[in-house]
C-alpha positions as a printed Julia matrix, in Angstrom:
118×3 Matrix{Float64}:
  7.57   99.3   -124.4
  9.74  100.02  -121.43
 12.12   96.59  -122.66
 11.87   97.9   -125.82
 13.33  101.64  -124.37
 16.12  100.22  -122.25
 17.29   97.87  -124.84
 17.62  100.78  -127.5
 19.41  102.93  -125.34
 22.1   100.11  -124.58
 21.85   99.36  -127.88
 22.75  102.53  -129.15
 25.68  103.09  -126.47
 27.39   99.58  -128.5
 26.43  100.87  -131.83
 28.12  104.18  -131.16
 31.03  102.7   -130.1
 31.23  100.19  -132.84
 30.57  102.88  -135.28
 33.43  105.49  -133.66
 35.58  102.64  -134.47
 35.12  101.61  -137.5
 34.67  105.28  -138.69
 38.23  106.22  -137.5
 39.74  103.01  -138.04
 41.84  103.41  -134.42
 40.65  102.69  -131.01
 38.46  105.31  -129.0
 40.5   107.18  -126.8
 37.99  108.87  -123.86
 40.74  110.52  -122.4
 41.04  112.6   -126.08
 38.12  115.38  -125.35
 37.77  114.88  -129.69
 36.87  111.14  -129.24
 34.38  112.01  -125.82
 32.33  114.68  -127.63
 32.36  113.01  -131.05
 31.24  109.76  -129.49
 28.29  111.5   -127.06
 27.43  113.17  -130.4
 26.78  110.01  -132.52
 25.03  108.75  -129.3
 22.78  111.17  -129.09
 21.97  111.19  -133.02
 21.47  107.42  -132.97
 19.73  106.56  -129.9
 16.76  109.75  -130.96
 16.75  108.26  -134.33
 16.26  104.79  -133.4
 13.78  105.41  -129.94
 12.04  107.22  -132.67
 11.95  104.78  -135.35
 10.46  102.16  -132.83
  8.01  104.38  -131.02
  6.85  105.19  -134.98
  6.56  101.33  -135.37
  5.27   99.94  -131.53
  3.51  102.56  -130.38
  2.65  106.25  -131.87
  1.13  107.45  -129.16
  5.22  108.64  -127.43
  4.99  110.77  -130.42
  3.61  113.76  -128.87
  5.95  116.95  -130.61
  7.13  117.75  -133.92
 10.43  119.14  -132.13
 10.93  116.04  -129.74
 13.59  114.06  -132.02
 15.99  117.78  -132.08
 15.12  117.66  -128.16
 15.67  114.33  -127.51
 19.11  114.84  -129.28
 19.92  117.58  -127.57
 18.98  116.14  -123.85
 21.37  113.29  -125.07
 24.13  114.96  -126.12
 24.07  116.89  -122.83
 23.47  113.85  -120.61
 26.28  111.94  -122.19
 28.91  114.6   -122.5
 28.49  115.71  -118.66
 28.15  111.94  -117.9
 31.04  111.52  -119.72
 33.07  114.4   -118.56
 32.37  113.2   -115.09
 33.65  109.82  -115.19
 36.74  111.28  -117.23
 37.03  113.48  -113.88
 36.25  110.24  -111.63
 39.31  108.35  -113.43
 41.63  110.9   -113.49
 41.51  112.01  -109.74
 40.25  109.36  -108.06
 41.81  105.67  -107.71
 38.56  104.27  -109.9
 40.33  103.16  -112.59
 42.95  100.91  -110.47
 40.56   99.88  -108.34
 38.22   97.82  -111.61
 41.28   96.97  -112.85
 42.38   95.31  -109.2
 39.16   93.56  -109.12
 39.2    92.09  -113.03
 42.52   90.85  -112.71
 41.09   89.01  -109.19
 37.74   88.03  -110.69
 37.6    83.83  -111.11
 37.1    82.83  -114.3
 34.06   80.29  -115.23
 35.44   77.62  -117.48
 35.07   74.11  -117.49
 38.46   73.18  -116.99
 38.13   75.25  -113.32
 34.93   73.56  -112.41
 36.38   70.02  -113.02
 39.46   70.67  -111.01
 37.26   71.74  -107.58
């Protein structure tokens, strides 16, 4: 069950993206407060509805409250807006950003062509 809990949450993270994209048919902008909040919003919708949906399937028994899914949503939505709001605050002020973009440019790509040539 514990697989099947990680791999929703991750799950949902991609699926709210995806979704935020399609929806406004532009790329997310986390630096727009509109796109952070409306993305940690569909999050937090999706990832209660769908933890839900498999604990009704897999195993009842994590269904303890009538008023857990409007919890659960609301935990979420907090979690990922302060989450968010702190990385925001992390790239902004902070030389985060340059330094993963320093290190991707650096990383060694895995490719056949590179492992025939060494």
């Amino acid at each position: 069950m514990s697989l099947i809990n990680a791999t929703a949450s991750a799950g949902c993270a991609a699926l709210a993206v995806m979704l935020m994209r399609f929806m406004q048919k532009r790329p997310l902008s986390l630096a727009r407060l509109s796109d952070l909040l409306s993305l940690a919003l569909l999050y937090a919708v999706l990832n209660a509805l769908i933890h839900h949906a498999l604990w009704s399937a897999f195993d009842p028994s994590q269904l303890v409250n009538p008023n857990q899914l409007a919890f659960m949503m609301l935990g979420d939505l907090n979690g990922a807006v302060i989450g968010a709001l702190v990385l925001r605050w992390l790239a902004r002020h902070t030389r985060l950003v340059a330094f993963a973009r320093e290190r991707a440019s650096q990383a060694p790509f895995n490719d056949a062509d590179s492992n025939l040539k060494d």
